[in-house]
N, C-alpha and C positions, 0 to 999 in steps of 0.2 A: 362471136368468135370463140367466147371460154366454152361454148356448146362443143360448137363446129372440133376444135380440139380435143373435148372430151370425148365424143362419137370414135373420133378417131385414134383412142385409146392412147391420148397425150397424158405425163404429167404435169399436172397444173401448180404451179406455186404461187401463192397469193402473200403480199408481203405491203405495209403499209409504213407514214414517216409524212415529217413538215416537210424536208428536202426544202429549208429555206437556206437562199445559197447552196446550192449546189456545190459539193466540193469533192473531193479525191476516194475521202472514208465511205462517202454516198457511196459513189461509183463501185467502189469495193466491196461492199455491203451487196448493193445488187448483183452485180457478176456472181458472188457465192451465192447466193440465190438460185440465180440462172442453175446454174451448176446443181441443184436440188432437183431439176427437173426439165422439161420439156417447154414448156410454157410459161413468161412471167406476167402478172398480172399485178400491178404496184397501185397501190392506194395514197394518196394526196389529201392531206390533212384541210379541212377548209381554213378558209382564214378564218369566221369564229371562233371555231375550236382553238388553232395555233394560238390565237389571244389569250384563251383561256390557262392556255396551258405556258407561255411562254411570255406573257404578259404586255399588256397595251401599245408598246413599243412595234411589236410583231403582227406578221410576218415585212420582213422586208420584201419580200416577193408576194404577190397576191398568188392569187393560186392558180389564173389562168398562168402567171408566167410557172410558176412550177411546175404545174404538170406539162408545158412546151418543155421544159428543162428535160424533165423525164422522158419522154416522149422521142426526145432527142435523141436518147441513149439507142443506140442501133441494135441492141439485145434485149430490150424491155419489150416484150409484145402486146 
């Protein structure tokens, strides 16, 4: 699809994050994104990494639910 878009002389914005809980600043964050370009393309931190980075406790969301979360969002492509 990030082809198919670029062929088609899309801008592509590429943007990544744990997005564990999902919350309002997320959403915000993304929308100005959006607004960067033609195209969003968001990256979903795995659960290892989130551990590493946010410590043993983490993620409260595994990361099939995050990235449904994101995915969710009607302006993330």
């Amino acid at each position: 699809r990030v082809a198919n878009a670029k062929n088609l002389g899309k801008r592509i914005v590429i943007t990544s994050g744990v997005f564990d809980l999902l919350h309002e600043a997320h959403r915000e964050y993304l929308q100005k994104a959006k607004l960067e370009g033609d195209y969003l393309v968001v990256l979903v931190e795995s659960d290892a990494r989130t551990k590493e980075m946010k410590g043993s406790d983490r993620p409260i969301w595994n990361q099939e639910k995050r990235k449904a979360a994101i995915q969710a969002l009607g302006f993330v492509d």
